[in-house]
N, C-alpha and C positions, 0 to 999 in steps of 0.2 A: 597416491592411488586414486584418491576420488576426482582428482583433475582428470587424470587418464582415462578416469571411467567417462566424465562429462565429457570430452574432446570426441571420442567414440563413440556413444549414443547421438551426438549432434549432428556429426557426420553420417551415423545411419540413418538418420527421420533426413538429409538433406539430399541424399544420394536415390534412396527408394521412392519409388512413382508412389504416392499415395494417392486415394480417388479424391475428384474435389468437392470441398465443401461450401455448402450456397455459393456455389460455381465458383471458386476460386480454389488452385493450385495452393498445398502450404510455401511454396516460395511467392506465389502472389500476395497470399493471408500474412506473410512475414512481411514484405514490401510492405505493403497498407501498413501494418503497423507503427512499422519505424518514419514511413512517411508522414503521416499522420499526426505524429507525435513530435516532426519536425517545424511542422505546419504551426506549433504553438509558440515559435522563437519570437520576439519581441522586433520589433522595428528597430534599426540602429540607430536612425535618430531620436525617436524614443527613450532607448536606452541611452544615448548619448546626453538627454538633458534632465536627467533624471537626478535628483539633489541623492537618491541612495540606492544602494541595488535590490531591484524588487523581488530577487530570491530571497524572500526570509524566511526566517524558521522560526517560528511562534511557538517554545517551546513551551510557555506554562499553558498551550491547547493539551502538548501531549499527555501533560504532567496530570491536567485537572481529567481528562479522562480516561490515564490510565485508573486514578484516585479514584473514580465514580465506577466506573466500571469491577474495578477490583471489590469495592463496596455491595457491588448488586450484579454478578453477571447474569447479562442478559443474551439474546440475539440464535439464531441458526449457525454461527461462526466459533462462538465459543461451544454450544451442544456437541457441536461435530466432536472440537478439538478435546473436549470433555467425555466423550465417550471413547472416544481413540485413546485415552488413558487408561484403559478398565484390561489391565492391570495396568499400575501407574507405573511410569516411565518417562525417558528423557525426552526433552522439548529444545529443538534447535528454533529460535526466534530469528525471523531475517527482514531486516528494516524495522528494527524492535522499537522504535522511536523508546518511550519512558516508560512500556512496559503494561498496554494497553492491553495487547493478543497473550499474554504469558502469564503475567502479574495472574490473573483469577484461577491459570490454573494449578499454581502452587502447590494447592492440597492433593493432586496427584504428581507430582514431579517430582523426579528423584534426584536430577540433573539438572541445569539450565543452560545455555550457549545464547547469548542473545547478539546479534551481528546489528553494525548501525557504521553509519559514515560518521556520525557526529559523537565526539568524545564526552563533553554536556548531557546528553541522551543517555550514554553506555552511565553515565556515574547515576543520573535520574532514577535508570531502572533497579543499581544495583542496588541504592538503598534503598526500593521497596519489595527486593529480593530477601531481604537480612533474614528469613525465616529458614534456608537453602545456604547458608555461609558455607563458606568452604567448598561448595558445587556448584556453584556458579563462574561458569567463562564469559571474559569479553572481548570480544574484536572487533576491532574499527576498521573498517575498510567498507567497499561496495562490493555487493552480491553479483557474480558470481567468483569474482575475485581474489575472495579469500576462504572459497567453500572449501579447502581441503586445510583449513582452518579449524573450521567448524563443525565438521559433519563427521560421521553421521548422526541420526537419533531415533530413537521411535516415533516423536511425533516432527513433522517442520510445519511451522505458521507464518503466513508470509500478508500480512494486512495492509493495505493502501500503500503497496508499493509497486507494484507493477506499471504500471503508467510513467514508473520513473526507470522504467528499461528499454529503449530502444531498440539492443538485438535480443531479443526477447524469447528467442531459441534455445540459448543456451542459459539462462537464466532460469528458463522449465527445467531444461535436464540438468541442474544442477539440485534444482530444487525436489524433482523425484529423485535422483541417484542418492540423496542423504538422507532420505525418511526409510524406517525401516516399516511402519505400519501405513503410516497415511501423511496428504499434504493438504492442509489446509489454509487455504487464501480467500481475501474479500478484498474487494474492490466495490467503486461507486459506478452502477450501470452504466452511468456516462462518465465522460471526463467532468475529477472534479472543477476541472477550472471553469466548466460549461457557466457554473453558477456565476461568473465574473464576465460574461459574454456583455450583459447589457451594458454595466457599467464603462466595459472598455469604448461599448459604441456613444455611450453619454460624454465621456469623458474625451476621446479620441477620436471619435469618428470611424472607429477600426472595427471592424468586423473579424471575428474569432472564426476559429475552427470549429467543431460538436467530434471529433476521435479522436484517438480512436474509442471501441465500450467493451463493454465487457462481453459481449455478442462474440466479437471478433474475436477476442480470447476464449472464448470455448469452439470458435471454429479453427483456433488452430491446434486447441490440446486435443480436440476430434481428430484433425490430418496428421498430427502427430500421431495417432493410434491409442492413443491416453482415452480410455472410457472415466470420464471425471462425471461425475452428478454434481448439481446444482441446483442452489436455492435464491429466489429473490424475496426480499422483506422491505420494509421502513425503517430507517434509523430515528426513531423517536427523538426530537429535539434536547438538546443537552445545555448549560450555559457554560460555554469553553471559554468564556473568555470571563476575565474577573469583572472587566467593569465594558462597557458600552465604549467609551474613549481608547480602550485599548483597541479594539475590534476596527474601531476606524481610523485608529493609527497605520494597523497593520493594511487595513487594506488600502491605504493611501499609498505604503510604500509599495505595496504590492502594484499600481495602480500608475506607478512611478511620478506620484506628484506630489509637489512640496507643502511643510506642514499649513503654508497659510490656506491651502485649500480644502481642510480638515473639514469644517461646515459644512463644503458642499457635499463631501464626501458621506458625512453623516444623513445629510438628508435625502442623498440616493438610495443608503444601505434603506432607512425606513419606507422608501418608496417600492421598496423591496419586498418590503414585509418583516423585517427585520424586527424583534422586539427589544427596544434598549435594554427592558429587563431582565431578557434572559438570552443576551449574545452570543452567538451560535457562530460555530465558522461555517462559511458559506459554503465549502468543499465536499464537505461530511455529515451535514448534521441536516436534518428533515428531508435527505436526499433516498432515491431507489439505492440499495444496495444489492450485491450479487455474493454471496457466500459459493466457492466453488471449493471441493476437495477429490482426491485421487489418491492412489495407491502406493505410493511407492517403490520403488527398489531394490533400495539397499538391502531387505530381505529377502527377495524375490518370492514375496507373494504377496495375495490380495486383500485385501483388507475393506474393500467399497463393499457397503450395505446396501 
């Protein structure tokens, strides 16, 4: 049912003339996107001498701030998704990494569904779910491809994932079609990899992309006809990473360069601003954030304040 629903509503926002927004058509605002997004692929011979693949997944980032977070929630992001529970109800998590967007809000959830490509991540979260046993789902897969998995719920939470959807149309209408109250998503105003710009041009001589931001994503849930509100804040500095050497491990690999040039690496990140003592990933942490939410579907009504 709920694929069916999402085939059809993507179909309708592709077919109807919608007016354009900061002069661009939703099929231009969708171009831009997925181009944009493409634009961040790595050189092949780069990747080709690269001692490891610099896609990693640093999970104990996720792990220490879902921990911190659950300990003290803070932010416009979690408010939202915390009032959208009054009366409390289920929470579909999508790209739940370890449980950062959901974990805090436990004390009203009566359900959970937390969706994630990484198997590692789904176990991460579940056991800092243990208080929900027995209502807690997981599924591994990627968004939107196993929403009718997943969905639906009162609330969906969808946290620094967007950037990782190319066609990013149906990924919305996936994401309204299974909230029954509201959808809430955050994202880093800019691309988080923007933070990793300098480095590449120190290191490579490469010049990075800056999109797609979060601008462009509310000009397209606007040509979609989505009246979504939004918020932008600070993410106050966090120490994600346990030690200073991890943080330049990973960005080394990220960086795609081998460990002997670990030093150099460290003394760019501090050129940086980076503080050994409190290693922050460079993607998320002291960065603009955009908190955006909207209404959902799945009960066909409105729920934006």
């Amino acid at each position: 049912m709920i694929g069916r629903v999402i085939r059809q509503v993507s179909l309708r926002w592709t077919q109807v003339r919608k007016p354009a927004v900061n002069g661009r058509s939703l099929a231009q605002s969708l171009d831009d996107w997925r181009d944009q997004l493409a634009a961040w692929a790595i050189p092949e011979h780069i990747i080709a001498a690269a001692p490891q693949s610099p896609w990693v997944l640093p999970r104990q980032v996720f792990a220490r701030r879902a921990d911190r977070l659950a300990a003290a929630p803070e932010g416009p992001s979690y408010r939202r998704a915390w009032t959208a529970l009054d009366p409390p109800g289920s929470v579909l998590d999508v790209g739940s990494g370890a449980g950062a967007a959901c974990i805090p809000l436990l004390p009203r959830t009566t359900a959970l569904t937390a969706v994630d490509a990484d198997a590692d991540m789904l176990a991460m979260l579940a056991s800092r779910a243990s208080s929900l046993a027995g209502k807690v789902a997981l599924v591994r897969g990627n968004w939107p491809d196993v929403a009718r998995e997943a969905a639906p719920a009162d609330l969906v939470t969808c946290y620094n994932v967007v950037y990782n959807a190319p066609d990013i149309l149906p990924f919305l209408a996936a994401l309204t079609a299974s909230a029954r109250r509201l959808v809430v998503a955050e994202l880093t105003a800019e691309h988080p990899l923007v933070s990793m710009n300098e480095l590449w041009l120190r290191f490579h001589g490469l010049r990075r992309p800056d999109g797609p931001s979060a601008q462009l994503l509310l000009d397209i849930l606007a040509a979609m006809g989505i009246q979504a509100g939004h918020e932008r804040w600070q993410r106050p500095s966090g120490a994600d990473y346990e030690s200073f050497a991890d943080l330049v491990d990973v960005t080394r690999v990220r960086l795609c360069l081998p460990p002997e040039r670990a030093d150099e690496v460290a003394a760019a990140l501090t050129d940086l601003g980076v503080d050994p003592g409190q290693p922050a990933d460079l993607g998320t942490s002291r960065r603009e954030m955009v908190t955006v939410w909207w209404p959902g579907s799945a009960a066909g009504h409105d729920y934006l304040d």
